[in-house]
C-alpha positions as semicolon CSV with decimal commas, in nm:
position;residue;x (nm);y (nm);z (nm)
1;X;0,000;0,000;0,000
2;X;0,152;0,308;-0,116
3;X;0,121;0,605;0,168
4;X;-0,133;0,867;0,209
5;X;-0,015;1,224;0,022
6;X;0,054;1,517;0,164
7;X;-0,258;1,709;-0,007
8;X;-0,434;1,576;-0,339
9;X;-0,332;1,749;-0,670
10;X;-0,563;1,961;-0,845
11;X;-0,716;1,756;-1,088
12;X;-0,660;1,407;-0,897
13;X;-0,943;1,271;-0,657
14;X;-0,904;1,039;-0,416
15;X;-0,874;0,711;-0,494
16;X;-0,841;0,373;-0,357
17;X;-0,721;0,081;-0,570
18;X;-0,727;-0,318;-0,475
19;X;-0,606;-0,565;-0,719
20;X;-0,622;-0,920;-0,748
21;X;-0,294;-0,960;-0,530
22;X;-0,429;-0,764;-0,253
23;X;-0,196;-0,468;-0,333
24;X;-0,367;-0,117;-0,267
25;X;-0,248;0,230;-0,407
26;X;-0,401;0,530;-0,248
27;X;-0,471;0,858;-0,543
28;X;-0,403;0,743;-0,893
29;X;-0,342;0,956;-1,170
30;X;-0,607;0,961;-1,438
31;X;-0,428;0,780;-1,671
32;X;-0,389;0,505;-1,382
33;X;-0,689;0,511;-1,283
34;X;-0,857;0,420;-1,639
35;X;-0,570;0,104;-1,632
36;X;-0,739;0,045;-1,338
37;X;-1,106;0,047;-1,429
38;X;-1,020;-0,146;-1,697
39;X;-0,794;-0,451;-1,509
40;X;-1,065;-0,506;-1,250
41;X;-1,080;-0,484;-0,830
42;X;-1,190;-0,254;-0,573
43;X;-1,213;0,032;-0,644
44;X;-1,336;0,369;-0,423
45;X;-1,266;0,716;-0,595
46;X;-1,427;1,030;-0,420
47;X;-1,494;1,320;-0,661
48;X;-1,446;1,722;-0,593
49;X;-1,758;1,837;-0,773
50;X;-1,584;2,169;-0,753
51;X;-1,313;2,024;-0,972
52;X;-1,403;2,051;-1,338
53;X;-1,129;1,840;-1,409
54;X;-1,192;1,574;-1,169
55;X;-1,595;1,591;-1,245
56;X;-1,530;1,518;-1,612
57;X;-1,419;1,182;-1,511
58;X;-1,739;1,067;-1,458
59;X;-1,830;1,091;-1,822
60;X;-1,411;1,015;-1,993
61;X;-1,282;0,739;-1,727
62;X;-1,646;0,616;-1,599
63;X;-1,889;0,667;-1,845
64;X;-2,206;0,751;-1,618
65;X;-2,524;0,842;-1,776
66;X;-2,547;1,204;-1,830
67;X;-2,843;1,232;-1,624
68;X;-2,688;1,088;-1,340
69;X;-2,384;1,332;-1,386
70;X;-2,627;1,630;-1,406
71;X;-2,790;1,545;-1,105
72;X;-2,445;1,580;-0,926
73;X;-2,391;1,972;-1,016
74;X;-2,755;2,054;-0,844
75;X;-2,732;2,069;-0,459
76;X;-3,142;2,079;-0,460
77;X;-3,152;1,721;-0,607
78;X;-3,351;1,496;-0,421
79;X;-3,261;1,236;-0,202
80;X;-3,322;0,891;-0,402
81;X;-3,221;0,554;-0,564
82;X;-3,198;0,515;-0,959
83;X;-3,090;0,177;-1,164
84;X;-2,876;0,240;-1,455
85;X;-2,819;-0,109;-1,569
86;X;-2,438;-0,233;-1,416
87;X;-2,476;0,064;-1,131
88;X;-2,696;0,239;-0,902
89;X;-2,735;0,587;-0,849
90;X;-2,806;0,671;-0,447
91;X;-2,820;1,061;-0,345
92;X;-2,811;1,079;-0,021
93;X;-2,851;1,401;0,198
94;X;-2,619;1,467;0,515
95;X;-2,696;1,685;0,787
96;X;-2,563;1,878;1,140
97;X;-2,624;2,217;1,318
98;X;-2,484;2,508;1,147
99;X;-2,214;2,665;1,377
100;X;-2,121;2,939;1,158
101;X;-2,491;3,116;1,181
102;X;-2,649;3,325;1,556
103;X;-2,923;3,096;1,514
104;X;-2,874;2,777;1,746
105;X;-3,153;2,591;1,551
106;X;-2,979;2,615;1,185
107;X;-2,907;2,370;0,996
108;X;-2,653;2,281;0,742
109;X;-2,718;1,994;0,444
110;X;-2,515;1,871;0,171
111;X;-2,577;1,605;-0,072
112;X;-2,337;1,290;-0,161
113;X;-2,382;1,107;-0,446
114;X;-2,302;0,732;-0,502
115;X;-2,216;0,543;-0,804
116;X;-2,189;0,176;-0,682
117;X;-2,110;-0,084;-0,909
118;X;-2,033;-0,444;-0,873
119;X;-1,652;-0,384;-0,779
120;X;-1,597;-0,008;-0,782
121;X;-1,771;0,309;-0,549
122;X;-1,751;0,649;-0,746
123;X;-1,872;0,950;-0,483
124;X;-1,903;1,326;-0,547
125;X;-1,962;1,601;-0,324
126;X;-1,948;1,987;-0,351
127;X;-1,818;2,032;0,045
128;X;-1,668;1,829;0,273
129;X;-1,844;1,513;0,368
130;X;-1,737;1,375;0,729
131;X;-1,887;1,057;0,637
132;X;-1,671;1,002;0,345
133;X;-1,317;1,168;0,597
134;X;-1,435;0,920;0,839
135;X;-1,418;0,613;0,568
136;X;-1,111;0,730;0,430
137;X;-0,943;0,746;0,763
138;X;-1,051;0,373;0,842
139;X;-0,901;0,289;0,510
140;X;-0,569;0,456;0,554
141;X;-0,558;0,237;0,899
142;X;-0,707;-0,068;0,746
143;X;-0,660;-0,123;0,407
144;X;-0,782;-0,512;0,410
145;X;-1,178;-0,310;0,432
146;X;-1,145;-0,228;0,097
147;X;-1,115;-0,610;0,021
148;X;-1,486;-0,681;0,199
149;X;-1,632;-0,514;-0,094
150;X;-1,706;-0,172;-0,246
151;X;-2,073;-0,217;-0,087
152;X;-1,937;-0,240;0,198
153;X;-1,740;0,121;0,196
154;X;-2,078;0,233;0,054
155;X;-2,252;0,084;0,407
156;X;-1,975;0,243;0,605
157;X;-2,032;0,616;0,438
158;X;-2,396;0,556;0,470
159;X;-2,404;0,438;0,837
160;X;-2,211;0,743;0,935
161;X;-2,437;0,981;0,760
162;X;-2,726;0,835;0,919
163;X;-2,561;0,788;1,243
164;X;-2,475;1,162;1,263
165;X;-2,830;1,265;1,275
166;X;-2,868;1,075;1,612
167;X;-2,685;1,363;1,819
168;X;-2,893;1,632;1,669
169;X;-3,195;1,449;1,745
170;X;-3,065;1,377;2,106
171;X;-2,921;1,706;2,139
172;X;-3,289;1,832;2,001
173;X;-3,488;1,666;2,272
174;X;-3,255;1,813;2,578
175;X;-3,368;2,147;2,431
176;X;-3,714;2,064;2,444
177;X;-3,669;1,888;2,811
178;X;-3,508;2,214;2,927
179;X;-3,725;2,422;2,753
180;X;-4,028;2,273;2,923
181;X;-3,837;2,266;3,274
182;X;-3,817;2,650;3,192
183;X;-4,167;2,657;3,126
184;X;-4,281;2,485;3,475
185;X;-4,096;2,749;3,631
186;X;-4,223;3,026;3,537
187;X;-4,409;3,223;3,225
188;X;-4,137;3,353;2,936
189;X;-4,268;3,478;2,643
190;X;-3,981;3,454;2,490
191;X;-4,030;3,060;2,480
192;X;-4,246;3,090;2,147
193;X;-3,925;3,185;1,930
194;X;-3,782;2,888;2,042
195;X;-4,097;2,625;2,007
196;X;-4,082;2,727;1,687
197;X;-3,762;2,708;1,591
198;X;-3,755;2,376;1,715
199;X;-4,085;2,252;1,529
200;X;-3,925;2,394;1,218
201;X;-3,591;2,196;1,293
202;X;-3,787;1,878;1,377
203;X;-3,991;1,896;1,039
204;X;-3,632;1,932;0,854
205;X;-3,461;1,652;0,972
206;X;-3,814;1,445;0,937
207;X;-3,824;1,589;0,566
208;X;-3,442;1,463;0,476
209;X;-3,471;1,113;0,648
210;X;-3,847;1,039;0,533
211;X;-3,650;0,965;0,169
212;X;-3,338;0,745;0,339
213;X;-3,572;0,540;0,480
214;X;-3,704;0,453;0,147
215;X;-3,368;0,448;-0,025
216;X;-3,260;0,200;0,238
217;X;-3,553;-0,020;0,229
218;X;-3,487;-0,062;-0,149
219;X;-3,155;-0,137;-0,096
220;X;-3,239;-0,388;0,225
221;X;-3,519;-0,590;0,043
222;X;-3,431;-0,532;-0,361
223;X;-3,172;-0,805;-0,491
224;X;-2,929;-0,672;-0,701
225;X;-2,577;-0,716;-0,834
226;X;-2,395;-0,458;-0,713
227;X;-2,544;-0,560;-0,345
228;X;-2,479;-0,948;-0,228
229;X;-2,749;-1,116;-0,018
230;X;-2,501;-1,122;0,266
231;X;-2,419;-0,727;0,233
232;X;-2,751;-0,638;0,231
233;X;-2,806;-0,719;0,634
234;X;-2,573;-0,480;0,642
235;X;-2,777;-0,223;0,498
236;X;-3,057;-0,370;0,705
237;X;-2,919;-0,282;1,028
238;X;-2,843;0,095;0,869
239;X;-3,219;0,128;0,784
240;X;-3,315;0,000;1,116
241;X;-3,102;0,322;1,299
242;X;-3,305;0,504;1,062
243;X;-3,657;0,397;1,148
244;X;-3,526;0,438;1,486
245;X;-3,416;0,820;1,468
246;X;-3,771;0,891;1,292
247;X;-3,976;0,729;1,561
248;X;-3,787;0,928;1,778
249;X;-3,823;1,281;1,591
250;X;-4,169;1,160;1,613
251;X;-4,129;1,210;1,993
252;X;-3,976;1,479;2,001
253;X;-4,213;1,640;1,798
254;X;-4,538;1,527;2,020
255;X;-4,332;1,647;2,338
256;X;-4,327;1,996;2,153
257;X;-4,694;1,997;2,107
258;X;-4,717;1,926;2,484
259;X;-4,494;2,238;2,555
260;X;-4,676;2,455;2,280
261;X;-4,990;2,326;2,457
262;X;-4,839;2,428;2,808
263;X;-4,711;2,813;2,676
264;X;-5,069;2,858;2,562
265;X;-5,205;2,723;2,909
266;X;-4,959;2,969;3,073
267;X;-5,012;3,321;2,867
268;X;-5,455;3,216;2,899
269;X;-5,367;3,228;3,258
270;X;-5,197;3,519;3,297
271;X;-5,437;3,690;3,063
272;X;-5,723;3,578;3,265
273;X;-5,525;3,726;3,626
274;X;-5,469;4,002;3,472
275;X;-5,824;4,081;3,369
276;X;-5,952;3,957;3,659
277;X;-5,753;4,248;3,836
278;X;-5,846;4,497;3,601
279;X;-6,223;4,365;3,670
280;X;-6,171;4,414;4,042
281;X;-6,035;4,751;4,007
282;X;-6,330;4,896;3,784
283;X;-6,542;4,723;4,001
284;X;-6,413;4,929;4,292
285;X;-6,369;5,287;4,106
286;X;-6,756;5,239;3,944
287;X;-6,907;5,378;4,266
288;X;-6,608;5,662;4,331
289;X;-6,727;5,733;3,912
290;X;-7,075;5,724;3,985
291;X;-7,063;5,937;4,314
292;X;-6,791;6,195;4,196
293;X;-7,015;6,265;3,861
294;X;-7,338;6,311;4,052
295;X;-7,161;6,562;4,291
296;X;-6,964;6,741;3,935
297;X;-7,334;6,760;3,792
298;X;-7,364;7,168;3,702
299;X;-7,693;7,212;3,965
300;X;-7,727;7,469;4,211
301;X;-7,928;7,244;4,487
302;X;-7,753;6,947;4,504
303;X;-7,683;6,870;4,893
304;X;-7,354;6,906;5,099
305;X;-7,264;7,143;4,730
306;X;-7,250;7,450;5,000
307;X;-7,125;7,280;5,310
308;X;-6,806;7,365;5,457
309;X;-6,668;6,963;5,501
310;X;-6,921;6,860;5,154
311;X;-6,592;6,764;4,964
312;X;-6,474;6,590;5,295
313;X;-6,817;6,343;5,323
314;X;-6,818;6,279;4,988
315;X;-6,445;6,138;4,958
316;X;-6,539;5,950;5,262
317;X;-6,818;5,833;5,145
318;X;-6,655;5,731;4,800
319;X;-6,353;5,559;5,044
320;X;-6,598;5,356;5,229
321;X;-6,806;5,203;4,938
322;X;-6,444;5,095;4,773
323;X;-6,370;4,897;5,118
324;X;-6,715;4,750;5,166
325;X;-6,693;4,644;4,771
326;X;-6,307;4,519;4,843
327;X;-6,432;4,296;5,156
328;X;-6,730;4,210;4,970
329;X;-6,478;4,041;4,664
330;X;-6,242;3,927;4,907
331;X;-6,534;3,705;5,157
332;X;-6,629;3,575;4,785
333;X;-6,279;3,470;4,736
334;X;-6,305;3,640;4,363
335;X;-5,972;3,851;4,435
């Protein structure tokens, strides 16, 4: 095995070569790596889609359909599973909390595309992929996986990418179990913003795996030759993680209707305390109203009017209808 370079030329993916003796080169030249097409063996070779030069060699060295090459310069393809005769076509979509935004609850996507064939694993990417860094380290320390099969590199990208959505979904329900916690304590209307966000967050990670499933349940139950029987429990167990991580978004996503539910509980009672003081307090000024505008009306005979302590019995009189009213609400328990 020759040894991992220093950075990849321009021009020169990375590649993974296993012949019939078991020998393994690491980033062949283009002109090797048509030789080694053509003589057979495992072969991996990840694709810069930002590279003109290395994307071409999906059409000169590979000869994919042209559809299927199209499809891998559009970031807003859909996740899926195509048969082109010898090869499949899998776009898968990867996914983790964007850092680089204010927003906690952004997230960040990226598509891979897979060529898998019987004996060879082309895949393409516009960014960085830490599915396919992950496989290539295990390669560099364990060369002998790329003699398991070129399926089986494709299970070992794939299980990471689904695997990575299992933090954000755990990471998703502590911020609704804190959230709620937050809630029980006391009323913050702030809280909506982040219901929100999260329900929008949980509906994007539902929208993005709802298609793996079905991609992996093709490739667990569909026979085909680029898949062996025995590889596909493989895929089987990557499929079950999957059905797992929906059921739980599922969760997650009823335990946010149970906090929305509780916010809503929350601001209807404090709406209803706060109108029930402003109820008490007209209650209690409606007799001070009543009596101060029957004393303000513009008569000459109205009584106490020309008495020297008139203003003084009327305030007193307004002052003790506003405690009989307040001890009336209060023996009533309505205050």
């Amino acid at each position: 095995m020759t040894g991992l370079a220093a950075a990849p030329q321009r021009g020169v993916p990375y590649s993974a070569h296993r012949d019939a003796a078991g020998t393994v080169e690491l980033d062949l030249p283009p002109a090797r790596l048509l030789r080694a097409v053509a003589d057979g063996g495992e072969l991996w070779v990840d694709i810069d889609a930002n590279d003109r030069a290395q994307h071409a060699l999906l059409e000169k060295v590979f000869g994919f359909h042209p559809l299927a090459v199209e499809d891998t310069l559009s970031p807003k393809t859909r996740v899926k599973l195509e048969e082109y005769g010898s090869y499949l076509f899998l776009v898968i979509r990867t996914a983790r909390l964007d850092q680089s935004t204010a927003d906690p609850y952004d997230l960040r996507t990226a598509n891979l595309y897979c060529f898998l064939g019987p004996r060879s694993l082309v895949t393409v990417h516009s960014e960085p992929v830490r599915a396919v860094e992950e496989m290539q380290h295990r390669l560099a320390t364990s060369p002998d996986l790329l003699g398991r099969g070129t399926e089986m590199i494709a299970h070992g990208v794939i299980d990471y990418a689904v695997d990575e959505y299992l933090p954000m979904v755990d990471q998703v329900d502590d911020l609704v179990d804190r959230l709620e916690e937050r809630l029980f304590e006391r009323y913050d209307e702030r809280a909506i913003q982040e219901i929100f966000a999260l329900k929008r967050l949980v509906v994007q990670l539902r929208r993005h795996l709802g298609p793996l499933r079905e991609v992996l349940n093709v490739l667990t139950n569909r026979p085909h030759a680029c898949i062996p029987a025995a590889s596909q429990l493989y895929f089987r167990d990557v499929y079950d993680h999957t059905i797992r991580i929906v059921e739980s978004l599922e969760s997650v996503r009823d335990l946010l209707s149970s906090v929305l539910d509780t916010y809503l509980t929350q601001a209807s009672n404090r709406m209803n305390r706060v109108m029930k003081q402003l109820t008490v307090v007209t209650t209690v000024a409606l007799p001070l109203v009543v009596i101060g505008g029957i004393f303000g009306m513009n008569f000459d005979r109205i009584p106490m009017s020309h008495q020297p302590y008139g203003f003084f019995w009327a305030m007193g009189l307004m002052a003790a209808l506003a405690g009989v009213l307040y001890w009336f609400l209060r023996t009533r328990r309505w205050i």
